[in-house]
BALOBA-1460 file (C-alpha; in Angstrom, 3 decimals):
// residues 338
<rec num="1" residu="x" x="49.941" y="98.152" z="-7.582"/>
<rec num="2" residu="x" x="51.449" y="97.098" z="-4.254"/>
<rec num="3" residu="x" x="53.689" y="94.231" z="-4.400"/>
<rec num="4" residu="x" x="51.202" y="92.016" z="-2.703"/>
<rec num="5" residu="x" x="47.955" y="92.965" z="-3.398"/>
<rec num="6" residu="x" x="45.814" y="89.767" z="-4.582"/>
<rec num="7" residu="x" x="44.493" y="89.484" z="-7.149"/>
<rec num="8" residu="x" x="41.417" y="87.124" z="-7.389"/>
<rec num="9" residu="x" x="39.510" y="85.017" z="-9.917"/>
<rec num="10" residu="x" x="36.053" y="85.801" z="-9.744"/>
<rec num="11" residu="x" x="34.201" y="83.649" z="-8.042"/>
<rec num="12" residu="x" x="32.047" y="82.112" z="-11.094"/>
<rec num="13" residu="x" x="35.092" y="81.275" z="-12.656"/>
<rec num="14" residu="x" x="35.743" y="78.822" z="-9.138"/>
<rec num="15" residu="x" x="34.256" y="74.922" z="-9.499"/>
<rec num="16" residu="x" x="32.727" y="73.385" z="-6.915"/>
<rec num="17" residu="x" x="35.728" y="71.503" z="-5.658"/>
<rec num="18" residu="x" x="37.591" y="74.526" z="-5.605"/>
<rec num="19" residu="x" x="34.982" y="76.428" z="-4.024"/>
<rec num="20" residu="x" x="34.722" y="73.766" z="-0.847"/>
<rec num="21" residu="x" x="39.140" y="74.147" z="-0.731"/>
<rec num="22" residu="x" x="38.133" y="78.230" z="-0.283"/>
<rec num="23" residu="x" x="38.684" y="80.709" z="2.623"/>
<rec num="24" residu="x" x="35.918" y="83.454" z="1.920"/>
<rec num="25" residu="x" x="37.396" y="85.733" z="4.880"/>
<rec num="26" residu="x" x="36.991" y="89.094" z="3.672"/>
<rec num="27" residu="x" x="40.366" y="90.291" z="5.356"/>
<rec num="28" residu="x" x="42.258" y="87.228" z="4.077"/>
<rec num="29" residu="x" x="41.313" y="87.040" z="0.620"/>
<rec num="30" residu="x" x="42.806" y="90.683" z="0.468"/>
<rec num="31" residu="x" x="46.347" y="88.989" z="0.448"/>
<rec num="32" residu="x" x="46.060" y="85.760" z="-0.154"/>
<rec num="33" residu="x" x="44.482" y="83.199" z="-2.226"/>
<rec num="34" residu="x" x="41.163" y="82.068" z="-1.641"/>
<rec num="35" residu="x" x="41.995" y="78.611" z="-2.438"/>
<rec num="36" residu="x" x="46.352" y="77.366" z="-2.549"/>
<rec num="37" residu="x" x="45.525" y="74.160" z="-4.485"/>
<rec num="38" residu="x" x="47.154" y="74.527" z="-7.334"/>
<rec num="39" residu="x" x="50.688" y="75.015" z="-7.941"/>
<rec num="40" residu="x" x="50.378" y="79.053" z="-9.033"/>
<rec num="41" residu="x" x="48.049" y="80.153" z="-6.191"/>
<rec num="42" residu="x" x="50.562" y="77.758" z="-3.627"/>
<rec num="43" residu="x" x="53.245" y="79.692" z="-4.412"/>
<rec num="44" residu="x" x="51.297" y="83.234" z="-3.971"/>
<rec num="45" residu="x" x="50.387" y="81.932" z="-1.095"/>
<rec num="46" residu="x" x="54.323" y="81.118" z="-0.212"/>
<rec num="47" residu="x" x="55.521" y="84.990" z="-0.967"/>
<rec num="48" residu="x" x="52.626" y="86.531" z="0.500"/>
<rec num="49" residu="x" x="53.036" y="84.150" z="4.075"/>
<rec num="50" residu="x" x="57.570" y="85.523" z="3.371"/>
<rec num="51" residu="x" x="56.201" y="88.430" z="3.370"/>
<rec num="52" residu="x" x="53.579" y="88.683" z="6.277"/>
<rec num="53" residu="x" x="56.439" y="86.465" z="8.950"/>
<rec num="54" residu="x" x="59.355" y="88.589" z="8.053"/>
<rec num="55" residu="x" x="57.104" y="91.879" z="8.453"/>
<rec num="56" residu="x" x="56.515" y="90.468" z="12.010"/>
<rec num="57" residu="x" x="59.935" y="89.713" z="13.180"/>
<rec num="58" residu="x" x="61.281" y="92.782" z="11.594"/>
<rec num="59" residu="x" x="58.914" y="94.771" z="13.743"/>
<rec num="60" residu="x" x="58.360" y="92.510" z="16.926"/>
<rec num="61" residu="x" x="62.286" y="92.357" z="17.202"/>
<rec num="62" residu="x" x="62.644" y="96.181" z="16.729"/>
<rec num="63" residu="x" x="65.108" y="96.273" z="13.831"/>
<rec num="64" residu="x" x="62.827" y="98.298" z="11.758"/>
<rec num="65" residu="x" x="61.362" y="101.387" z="13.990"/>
<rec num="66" residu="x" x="57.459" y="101.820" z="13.962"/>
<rec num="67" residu="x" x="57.305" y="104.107" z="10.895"/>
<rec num="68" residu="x" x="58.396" y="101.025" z="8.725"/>
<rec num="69" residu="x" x="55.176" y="100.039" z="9.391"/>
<rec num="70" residu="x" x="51.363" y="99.679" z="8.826"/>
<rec num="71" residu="x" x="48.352" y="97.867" z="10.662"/>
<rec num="72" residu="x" x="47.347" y="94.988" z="8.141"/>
<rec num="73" residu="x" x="44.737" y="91.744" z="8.553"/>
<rec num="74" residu="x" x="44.985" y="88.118" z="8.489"/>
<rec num="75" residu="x" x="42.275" y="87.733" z="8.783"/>
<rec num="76" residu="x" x="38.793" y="89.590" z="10.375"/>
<rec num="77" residu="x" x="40.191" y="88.418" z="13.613"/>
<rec num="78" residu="x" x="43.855" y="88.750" z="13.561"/>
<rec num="79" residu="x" x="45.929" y="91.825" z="12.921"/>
<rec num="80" residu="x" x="49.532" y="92.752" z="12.403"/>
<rec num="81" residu="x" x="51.779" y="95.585" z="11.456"/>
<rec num="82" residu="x" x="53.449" y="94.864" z="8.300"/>
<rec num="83" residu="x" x="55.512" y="96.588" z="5.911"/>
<rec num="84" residu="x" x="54.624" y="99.912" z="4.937"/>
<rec num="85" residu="x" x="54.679" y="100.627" z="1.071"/>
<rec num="86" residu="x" x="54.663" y="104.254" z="1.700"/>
<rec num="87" residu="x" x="58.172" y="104.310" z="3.180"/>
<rec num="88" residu="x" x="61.060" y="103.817" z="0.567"/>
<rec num="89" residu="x" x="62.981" y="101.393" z="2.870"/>
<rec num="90" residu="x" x="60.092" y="99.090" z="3.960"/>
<rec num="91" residu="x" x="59.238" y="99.185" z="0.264"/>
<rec num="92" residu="x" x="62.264" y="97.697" z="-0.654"/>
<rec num="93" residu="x" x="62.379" y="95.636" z="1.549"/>
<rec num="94" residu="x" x="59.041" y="94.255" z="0.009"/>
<rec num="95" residu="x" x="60.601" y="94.416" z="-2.994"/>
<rec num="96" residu="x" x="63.619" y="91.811" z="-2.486"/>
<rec num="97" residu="x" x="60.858" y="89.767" z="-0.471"/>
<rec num="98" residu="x" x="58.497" y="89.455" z="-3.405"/>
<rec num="99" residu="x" x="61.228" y="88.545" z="-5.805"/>
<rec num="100" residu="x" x="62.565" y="85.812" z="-3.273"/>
<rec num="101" residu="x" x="58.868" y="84.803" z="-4.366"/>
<rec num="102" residu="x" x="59.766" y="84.107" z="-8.258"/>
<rec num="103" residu="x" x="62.563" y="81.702" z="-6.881"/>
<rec num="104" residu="x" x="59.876" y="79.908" z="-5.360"/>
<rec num="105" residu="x" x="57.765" y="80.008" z="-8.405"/>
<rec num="106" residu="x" x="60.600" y="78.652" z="-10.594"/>
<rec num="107" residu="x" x="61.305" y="75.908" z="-7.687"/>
<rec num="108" residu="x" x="64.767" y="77.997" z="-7.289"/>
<rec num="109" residu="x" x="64.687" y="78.782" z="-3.549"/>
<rec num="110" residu="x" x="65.972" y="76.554" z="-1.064"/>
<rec num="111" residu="x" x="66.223" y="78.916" z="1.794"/>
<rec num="112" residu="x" x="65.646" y="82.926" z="2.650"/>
<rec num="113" residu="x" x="66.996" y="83.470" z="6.014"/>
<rec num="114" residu="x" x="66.908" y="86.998" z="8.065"/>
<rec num="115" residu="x" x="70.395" y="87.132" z="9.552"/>
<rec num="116" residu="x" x="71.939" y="89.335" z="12.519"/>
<rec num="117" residu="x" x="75.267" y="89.011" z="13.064"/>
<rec num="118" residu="x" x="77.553" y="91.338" z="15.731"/>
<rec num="119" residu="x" x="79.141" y="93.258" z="12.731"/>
<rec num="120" residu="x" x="78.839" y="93.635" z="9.218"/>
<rec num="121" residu="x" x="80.492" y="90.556" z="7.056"/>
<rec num="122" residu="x" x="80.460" y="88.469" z="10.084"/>
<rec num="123" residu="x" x="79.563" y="84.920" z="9.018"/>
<rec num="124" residu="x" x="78.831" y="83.677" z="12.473"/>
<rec num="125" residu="x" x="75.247" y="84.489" z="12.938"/>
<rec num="126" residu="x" x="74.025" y="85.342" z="16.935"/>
<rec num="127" residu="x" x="70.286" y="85.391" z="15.026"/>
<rec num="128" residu="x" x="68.762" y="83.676" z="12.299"/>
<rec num="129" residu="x" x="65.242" y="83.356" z="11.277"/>
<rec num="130" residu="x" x="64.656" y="80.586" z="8.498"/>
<rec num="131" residu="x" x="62.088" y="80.242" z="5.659"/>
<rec num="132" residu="x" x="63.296" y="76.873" z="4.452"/>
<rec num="133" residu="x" x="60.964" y="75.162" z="1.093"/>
<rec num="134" residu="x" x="59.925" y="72.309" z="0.195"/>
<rec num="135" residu="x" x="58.815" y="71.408" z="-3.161"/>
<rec num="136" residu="x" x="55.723" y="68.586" z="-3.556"/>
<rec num="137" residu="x" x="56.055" y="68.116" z="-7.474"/>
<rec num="138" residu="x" x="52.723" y="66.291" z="-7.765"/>
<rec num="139" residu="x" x="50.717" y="68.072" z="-5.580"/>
<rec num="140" residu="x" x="49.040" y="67.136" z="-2.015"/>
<rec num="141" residu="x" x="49.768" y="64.204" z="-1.067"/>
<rec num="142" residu="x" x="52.805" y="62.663" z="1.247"/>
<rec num="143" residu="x" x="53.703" y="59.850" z="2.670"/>
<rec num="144" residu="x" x="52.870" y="58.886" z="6.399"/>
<rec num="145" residu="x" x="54.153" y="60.927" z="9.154"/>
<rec num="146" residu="x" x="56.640" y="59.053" z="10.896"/>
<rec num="147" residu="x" x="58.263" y="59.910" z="14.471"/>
<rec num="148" residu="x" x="61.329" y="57.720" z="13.298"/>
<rec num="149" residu="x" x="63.664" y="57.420" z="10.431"/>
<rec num="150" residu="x" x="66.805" y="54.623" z="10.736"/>
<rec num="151" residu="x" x="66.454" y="54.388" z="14.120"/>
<rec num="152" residu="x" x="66.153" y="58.432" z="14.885"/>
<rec num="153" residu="x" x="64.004" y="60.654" z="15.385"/>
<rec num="154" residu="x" x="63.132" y="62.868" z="11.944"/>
<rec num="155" residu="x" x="63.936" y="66.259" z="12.129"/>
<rec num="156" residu="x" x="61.363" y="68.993" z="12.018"/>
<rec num="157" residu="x" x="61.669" y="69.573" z="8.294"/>
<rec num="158" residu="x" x="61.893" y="65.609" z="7.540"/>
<rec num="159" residu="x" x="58.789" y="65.858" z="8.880"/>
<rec num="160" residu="x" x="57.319" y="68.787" z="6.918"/>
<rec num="161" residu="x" x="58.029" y="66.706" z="3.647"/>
<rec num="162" residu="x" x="55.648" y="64.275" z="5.001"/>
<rec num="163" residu="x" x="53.037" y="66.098" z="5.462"/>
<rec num="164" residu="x" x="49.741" y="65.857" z="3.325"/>
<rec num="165" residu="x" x="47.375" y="69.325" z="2.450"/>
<rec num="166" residu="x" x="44.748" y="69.367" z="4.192"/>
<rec num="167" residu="x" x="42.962" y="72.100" z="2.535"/>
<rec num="168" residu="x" x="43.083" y="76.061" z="2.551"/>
<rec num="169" residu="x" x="41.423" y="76.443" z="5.621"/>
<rec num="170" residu="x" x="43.826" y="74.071" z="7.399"/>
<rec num="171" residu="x" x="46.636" y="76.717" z="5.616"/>
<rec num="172" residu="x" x="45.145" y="79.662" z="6.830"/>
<rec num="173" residu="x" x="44.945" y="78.022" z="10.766"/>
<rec num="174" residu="x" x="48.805" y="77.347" z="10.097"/>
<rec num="175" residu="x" x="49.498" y="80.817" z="9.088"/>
<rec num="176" residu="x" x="47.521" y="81.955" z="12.629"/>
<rec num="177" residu="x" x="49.315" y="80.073" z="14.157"/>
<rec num="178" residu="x" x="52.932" y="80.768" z="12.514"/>
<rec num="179" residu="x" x="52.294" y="84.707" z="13.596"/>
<rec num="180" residu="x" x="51.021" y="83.327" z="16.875"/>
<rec num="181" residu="x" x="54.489" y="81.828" z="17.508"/>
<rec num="182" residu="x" x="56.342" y="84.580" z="15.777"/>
<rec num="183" residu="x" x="54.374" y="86.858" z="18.824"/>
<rec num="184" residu="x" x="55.502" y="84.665" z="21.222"/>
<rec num="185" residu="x" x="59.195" y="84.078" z="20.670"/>
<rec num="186" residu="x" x="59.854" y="87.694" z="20.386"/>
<rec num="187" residu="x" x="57.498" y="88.589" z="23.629"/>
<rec num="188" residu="x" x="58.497" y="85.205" z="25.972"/>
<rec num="189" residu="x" x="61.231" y="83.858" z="24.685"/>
<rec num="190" residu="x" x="63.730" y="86.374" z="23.112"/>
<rec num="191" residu="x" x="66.185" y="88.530" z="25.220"/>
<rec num="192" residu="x" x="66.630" y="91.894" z="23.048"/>
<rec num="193" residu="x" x="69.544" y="92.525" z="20.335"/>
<rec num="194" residu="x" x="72.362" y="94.797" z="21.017"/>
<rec num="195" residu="x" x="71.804" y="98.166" z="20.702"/>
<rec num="196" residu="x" x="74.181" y="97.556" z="17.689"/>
<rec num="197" residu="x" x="74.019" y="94.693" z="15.223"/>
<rec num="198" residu="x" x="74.244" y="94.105" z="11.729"/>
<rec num="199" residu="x" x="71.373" y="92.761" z="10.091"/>
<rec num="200" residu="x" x="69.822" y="91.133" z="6.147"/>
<rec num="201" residu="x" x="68.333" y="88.648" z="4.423"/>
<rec num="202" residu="x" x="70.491" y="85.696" z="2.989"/>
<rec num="203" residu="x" x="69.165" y="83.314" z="0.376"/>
<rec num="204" residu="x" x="70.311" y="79.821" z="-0.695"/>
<rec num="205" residu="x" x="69.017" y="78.058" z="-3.852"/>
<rec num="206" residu="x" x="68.351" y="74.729" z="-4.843"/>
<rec num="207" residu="x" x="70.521" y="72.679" z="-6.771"/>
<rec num="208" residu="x" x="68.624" y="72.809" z="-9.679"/>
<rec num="209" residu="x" x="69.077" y="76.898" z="-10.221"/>
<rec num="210" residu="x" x="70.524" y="77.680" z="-13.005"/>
<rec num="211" residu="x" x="74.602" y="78.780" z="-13.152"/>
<rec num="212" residu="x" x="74.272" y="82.871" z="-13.141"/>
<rec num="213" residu="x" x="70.483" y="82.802" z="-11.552"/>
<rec num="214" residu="x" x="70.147" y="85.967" z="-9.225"/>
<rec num="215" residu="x" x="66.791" y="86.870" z="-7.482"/>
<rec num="216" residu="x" x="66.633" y="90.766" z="-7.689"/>
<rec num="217" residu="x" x="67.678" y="93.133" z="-4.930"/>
<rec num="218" residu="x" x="70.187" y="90.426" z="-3.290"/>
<rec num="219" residu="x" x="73.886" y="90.592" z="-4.385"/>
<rec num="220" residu="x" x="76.060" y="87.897" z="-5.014"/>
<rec num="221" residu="x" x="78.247" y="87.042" z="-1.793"/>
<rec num="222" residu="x" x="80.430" y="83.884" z="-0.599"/>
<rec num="223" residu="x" x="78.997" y="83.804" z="2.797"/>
<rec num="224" residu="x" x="75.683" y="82.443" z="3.867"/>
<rec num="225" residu="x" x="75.778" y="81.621" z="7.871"/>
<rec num="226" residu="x" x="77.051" y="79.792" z="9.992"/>
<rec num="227" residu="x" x="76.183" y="79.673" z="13.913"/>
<rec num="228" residu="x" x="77.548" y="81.626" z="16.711"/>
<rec num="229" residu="x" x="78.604" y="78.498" z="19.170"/>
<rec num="230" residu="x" x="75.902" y="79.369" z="21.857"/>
<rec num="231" residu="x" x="73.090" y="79.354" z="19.752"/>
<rec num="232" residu="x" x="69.821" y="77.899" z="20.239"/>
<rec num="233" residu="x" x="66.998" y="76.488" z="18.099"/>
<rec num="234" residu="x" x="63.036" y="76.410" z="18.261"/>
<rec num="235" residu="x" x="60.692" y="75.506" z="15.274"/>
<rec num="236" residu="x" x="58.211" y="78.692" z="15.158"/>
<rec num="237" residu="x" x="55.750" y="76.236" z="12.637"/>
<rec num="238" residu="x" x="55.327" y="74.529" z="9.089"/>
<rec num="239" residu="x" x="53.177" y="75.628" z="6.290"/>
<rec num="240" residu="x" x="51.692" y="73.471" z="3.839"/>
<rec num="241" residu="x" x="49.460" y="74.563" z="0.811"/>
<rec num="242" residu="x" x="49.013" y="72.569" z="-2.361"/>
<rec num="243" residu="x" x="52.390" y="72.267" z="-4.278"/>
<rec num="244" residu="x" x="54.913" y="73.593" z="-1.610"/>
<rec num="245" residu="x" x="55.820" y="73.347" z="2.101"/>
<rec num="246" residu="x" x="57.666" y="75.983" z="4.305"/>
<rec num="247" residu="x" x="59.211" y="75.568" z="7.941"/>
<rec num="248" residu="x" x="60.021" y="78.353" z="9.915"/>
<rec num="249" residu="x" x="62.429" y="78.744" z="12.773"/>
<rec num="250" residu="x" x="64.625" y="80.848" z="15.196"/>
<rec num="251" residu="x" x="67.965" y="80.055" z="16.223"/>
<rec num="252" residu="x" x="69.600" y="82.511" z="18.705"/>
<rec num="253" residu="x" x="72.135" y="83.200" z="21.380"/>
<rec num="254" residu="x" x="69.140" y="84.817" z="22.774"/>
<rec num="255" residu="x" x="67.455" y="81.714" z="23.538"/>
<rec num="256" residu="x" x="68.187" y="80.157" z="27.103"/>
<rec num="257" residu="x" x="67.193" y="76.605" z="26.229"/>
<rec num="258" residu="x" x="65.632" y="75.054" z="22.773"/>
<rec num="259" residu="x" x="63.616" y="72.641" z="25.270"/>
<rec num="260" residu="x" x="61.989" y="75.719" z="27.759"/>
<rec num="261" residu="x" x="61.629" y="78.097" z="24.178"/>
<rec num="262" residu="x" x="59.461" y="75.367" z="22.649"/>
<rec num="263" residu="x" x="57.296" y="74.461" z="25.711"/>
<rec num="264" residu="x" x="56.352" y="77.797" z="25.861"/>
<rec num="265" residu="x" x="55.570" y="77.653" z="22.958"/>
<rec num="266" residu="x" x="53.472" y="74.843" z="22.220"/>
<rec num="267" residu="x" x="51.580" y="75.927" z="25.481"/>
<rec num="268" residu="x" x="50.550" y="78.680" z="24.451"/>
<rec num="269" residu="x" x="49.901" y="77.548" z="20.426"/>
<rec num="270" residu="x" x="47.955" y="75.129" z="21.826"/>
<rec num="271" residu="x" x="45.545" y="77.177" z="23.665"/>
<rec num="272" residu="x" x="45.080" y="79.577" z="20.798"/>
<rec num="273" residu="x" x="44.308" y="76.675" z="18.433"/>
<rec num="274" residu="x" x="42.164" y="75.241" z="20.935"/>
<rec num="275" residu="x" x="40.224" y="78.375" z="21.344"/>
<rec num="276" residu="x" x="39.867" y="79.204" z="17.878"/>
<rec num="277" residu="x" x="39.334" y="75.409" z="17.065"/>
<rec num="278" residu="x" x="42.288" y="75.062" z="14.884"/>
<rec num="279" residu="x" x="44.822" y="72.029" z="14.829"/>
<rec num="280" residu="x" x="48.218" y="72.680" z="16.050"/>
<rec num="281" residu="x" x="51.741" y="70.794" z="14.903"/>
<rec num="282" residu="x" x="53.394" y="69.632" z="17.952"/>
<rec num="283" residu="x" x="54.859" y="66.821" z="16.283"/>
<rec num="284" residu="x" x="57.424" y="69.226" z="13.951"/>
<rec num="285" residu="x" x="58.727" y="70.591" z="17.225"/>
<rec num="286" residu="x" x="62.445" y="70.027" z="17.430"/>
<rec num="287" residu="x" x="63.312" y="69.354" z="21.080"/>
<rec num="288" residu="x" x="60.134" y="66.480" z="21.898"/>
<rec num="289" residu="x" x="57.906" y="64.723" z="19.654"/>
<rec num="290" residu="x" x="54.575" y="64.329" z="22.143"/>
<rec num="291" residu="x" x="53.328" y="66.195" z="24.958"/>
<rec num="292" residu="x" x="54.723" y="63.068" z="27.269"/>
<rec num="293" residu="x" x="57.891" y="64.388" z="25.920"/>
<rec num="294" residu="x" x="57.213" y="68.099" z="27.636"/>
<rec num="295" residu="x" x="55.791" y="66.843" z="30.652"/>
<rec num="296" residu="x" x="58.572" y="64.441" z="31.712"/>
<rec num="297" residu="x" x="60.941" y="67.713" z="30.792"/>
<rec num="298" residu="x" x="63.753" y="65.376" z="29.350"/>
<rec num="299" residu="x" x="65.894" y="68.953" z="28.385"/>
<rec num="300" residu="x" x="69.110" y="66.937" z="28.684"/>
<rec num="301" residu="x" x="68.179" y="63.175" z="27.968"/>
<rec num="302" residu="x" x="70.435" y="61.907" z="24.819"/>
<rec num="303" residu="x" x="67.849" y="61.701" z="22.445"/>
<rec num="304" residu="x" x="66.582" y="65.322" z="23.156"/>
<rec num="305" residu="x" x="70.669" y="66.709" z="23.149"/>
<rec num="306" residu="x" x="71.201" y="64.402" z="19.762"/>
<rec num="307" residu="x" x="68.045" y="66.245" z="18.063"/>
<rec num="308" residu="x" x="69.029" y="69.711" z="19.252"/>
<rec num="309" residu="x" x="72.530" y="69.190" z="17.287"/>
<rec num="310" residu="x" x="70.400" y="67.808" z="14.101"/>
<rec num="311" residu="x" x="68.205" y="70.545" z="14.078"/>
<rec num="312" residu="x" x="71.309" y="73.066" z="14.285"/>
<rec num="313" residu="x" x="73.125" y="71.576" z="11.458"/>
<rec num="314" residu="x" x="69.746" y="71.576" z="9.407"/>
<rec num="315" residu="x" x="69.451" y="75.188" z="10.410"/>
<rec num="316" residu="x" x="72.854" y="75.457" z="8.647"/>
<rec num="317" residu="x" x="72.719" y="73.398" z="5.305"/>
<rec num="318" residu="x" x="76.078" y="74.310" z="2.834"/>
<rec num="319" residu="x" x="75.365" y="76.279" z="-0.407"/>
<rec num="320" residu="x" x="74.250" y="74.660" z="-3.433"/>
<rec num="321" residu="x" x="77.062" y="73.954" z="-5.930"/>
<rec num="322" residu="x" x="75.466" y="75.400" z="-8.365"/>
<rec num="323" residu="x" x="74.183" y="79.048" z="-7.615"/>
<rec num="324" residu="x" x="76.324" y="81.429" z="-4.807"/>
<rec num="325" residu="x" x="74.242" y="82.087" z="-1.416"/>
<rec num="326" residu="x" x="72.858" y="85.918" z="-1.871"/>
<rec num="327" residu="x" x="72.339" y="88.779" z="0.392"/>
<rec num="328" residu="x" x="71.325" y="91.621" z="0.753"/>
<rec num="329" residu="x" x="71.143" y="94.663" z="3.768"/>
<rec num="330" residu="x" x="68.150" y="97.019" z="2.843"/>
<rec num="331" residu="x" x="68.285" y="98.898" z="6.094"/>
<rec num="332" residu="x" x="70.753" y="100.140" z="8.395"/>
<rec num="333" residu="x" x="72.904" y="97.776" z="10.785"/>
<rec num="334" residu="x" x="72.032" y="99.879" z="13.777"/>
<rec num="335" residu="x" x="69.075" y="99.957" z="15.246"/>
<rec num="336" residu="x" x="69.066" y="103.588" z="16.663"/>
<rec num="337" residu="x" x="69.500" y="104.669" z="13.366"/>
<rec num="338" residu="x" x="66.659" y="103.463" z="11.699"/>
C-alpha cells in the first residue's frame, strides 16, 4: 500500500455527530480523513497535510525535477503534483515524511523543518520551511484568541495554541488555503535558489521524547538551524484539526521584506477564501495583526520590527534536552543533478 493511502471507516460505522464533523469530497477522502475529531484521525490528518505541503515546496521551488512527481487532488477542485511513489527517491522521501508522522502520533515531534543551506553541514540556513506542532491534550477547545500577551503582541504560533476546531470542513478550507499560500510564496514572493545548494529535512522533538527516540530515515546530527543574518519571515498558515495544531512558515534570504511577502499574501488568500467562501487567518500573520495594519503599511514602525525579531527567534527554537535534532538528505544537494 502507498504510504498515504486512507483508509476509511465505513460510513455505517460513523454516528451522527461524526457524520455532521465529515468532508464527503470524493477527492479528499482519498487522503485524508473524513472527519479529524478524534485524536487518531487528527494526527492522519497531520502526516498526510506534512506530506501534501512539503510535496509542494519541493516541487514549486524546483529542488526535486518534474519526474519526482505526480498530479494528485485535494480536493474535486484543487490539484497538485505530489510525490511520486513510483520513483525510488520521491518514495523515500515519503517514507521519512510518514514516519515524522509516528512522532506526531506519540506527541514526539516538535518541529520538521525543510532546510537549504549554501553547502552541505552548513548550520546557517538561507531557507527554511517549518512544520511546527502543537499538541491540544483534551481535544478542541482553546482559550480566547488574544492580539496581546504582557503587553505584546502574541506571536503567530502563540496564537495557533489558542485556537478552537472548528470542524473538518473548517480543516479542509485551511489546508486550501495552506497550498494556496505555499503557490504563492514560491510564484510572488520567492527569488530562485542557487543553481547549487544543499538541501533536507531537520526534525526537533519535544521534551517529552524519550532518551535514544529516532524517527526512521533521519540520522542523528548536532546541528538543527540557525538563520543566515538576512533572512526573512512570512507565516504561509495554521492548521487545526481535533487533537493537534500545525503552523507553517518560510523564512528566507529570498524574501525582500516579511511586511510586502505577507501582504501579498493575505491579498491574495483572501480573495481565494472569499471566492470559495472559506474563512481566512489574517490574525496569525506575523508582520500585522488587522487589515488596518496592511493598509497604513507600518513595515518599519517598532512594534512591526519587534515582531519580525520574535517571529525569527521562534522560527529558531534550541533543541530539546532530551532527544538530538535529526536530519536527513534524501536527494541530491544540487539541483541540476536531480
Amino acid at each position: 500500500m502507498a504510504p498515504f493511502e486512507a483508509r476509511e471507516m465505513n460510513d455505517s460505522l460513523l454516528n451522527q455527530n461524526v457524520s455532521r464533523d465529515s468532508v464527503h469530497d470524493s477527492k479528499w477522502i482519498q487522503l485524508f480523513p473524513r472527519c479529524v475529531a478524534d485524536k487518531n484521525k487528527s494526527s492522519n490528518f497531520m502526516t498526510r497535510a506534512m506530506f501534501v505541503a512539503f510535496s509542494m515546496i519541493l516541487n514549486r521551488r524546483g529542488i526535486l525535477g518534474p519526474e519526482h512527481f505526480a498530479t494528485n487532488y485535494i480536493t474535486e477542485k484543487l490539484k497538485m503534483k505530489s510525490l511520486n511513489f513510483h520513483h525510488p527517491k520521491s518514495l523515500k522521501i515519503s517514507e521519512c515524511l510518514r514516519s515524522a508522522g509516528e512522532a506526531i502520533k506519540l506527541g514526539f515531534l516538535d518541529e520538521l523543518a525543510l532546510v537549504i543551506t549554501e553547502r552541505e553541514g552548513d548550520e546557517k540556513a538561507i531557507e527554511v520551511f517549518s512544520f511546527k506542532v502543537h499538541y491540544f491534550p483534551d481535544g478542541g477547545v482553546a482559550a480566547i484568541l488574544n492580539t496581546e500577551a504582557n503587553g505584546s503582541r502574541l506571536t503567530p504560533f502563540q496564537k495557533l495554541t489558542r485556537l478552537d476546531y472548528e470542524g473538518t470542513p473548517s480543516v479542509r478550507d485551511q489546508l486550501v488555503l495552506l497550498v494556496r499560500s505555499i503557490m504563492v510564496i514560491c510564484q510572488k514572493v520567492l527569488q530562485p535558489l542557487p543553481s547549487k545548494f544543499s538541501s533536507n529535512f531537520r526534525i526537533n522533538y519535544t521534551d517529552e521524547t524519550p532518551e535514544g527516540f529516532r524517527v526512521d530515515g533521519f540520522n542523528d546530527s548536532p546541528i538543527f538551524y540557525t538563520h543566515h543574518d538576512d533572512m526573512q519571515a512570512a507565516t504561509l498558515g495554521p492548521l487545526r484539526p481535533g487533537y493537534h495544531g500545525a503552523l507553517f512558515d518560510c523564512s528566507s534570504i529570498f524574501i525582500n521584506d516579511s511586511f510586502e511577502a505577507e501582504t501579498t499574501l493575505q491579498k491574495y488568500i483572501a480573495k481565494a477564501a472569499d471566492d470559495m467562501g472559506y474563512s481566512s487567518y489574517d490574525s496569525l500573520y506575523g508582520s500585522f495583526a488587522t487589515q488596518s495594519d496592511v493598509n497604513s503599511n507600518h513595515t518599519q514602525s517598532p512594534d512591526v520590527q519587534r515582531f519580525k525579531s520574535a517571529q525569527k527567534e521562534e522560527s529558531t527554537r534550541p533543541r530539546t534536552r532530551r532527544a538530538h535534532a535529526t536530519r536527513t538528505t534524501p536527494y541530491s544537494k544540487d539541483r541540476r543533478d536531480v
